[in-house]
C-alpha positions in Angstrom: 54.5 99.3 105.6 51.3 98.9 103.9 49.7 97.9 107.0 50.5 101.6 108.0 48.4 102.4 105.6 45.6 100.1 106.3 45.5 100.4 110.0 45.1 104.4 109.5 42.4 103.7 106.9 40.7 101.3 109.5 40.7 104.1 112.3 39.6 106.7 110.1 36.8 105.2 109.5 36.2 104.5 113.4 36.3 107.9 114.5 34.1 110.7 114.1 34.7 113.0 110.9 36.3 115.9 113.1 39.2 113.6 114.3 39.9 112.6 111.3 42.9 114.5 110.5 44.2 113.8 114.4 44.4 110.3 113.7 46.2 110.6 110.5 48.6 113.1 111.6 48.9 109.9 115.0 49.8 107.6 112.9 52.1 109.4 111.2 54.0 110.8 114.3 53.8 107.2 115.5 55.4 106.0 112.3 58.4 108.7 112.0 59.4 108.5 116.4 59.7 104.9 115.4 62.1 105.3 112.8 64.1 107.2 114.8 64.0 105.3 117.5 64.4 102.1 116.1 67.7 103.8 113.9 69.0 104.9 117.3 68.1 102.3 119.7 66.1 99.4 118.7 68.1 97.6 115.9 71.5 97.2 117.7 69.5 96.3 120.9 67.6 93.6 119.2 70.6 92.0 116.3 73.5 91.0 117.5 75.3 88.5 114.6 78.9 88.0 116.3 77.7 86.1 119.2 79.3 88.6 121.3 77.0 90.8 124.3 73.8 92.0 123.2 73.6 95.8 122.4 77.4 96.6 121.4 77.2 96.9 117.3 74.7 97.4 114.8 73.6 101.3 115.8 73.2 103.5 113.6 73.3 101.3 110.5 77.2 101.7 110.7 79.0 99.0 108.6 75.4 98.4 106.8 74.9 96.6 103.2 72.1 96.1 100.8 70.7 93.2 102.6 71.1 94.6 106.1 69.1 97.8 105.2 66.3 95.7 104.0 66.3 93.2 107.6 66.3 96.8 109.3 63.6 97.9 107.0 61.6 95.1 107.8 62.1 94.8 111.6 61.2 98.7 111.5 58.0 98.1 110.0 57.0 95.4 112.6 58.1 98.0 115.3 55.8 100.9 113.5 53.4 98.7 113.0 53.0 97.5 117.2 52.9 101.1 118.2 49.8 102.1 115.6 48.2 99.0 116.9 48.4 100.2 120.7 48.0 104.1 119.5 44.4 102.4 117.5 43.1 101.1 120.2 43.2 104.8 122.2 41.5 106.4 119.4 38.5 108.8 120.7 
């Protein structure tokens, strides 16, 4: 998640002052869809750990423990992290 940070430092400093506040409210608009979308979506389309079909358990962090919030967390920040990359490259 620190690479949020950096990424929003980085195009802060690449756009003129007056857009400054756009981009930082961007990045986080592109950090909080993500969450959601990941929670929703993403992780139980992208884990499956009972070799059964793709897509059928793991939403909505149901049946979750300690170390299954931190591989979400993780994978989550990846996610965030690939749309502020594309979202970047947009800016002005």
């Amino acid at each position: 998640m620190w690479m949020q940070l950096g990424f929003t430092m980085l195009e802060m400093g690449s756009v003129r002052e007056k857009n400054v506040s756009n981009i930082a409210m961007k990045n986080m608009l592109d950090t909080c869809i993500s969450a959601i979308a990941y929670y929703l979506l993403g992780f139980g389309l992208q884990v499956e750990m009972n070799g059964g079909i793709i897509g059928t358990t793991h939403f909505l962090t149901i049946g979750f423990d300690s170390a299954r919030y931190l591989q979400w967390f993780f994978f989550f920040s990846q996610v965030s992290t690939s749309t502020t990359i594309v979202s970047g490259s947009l800016a002005e």
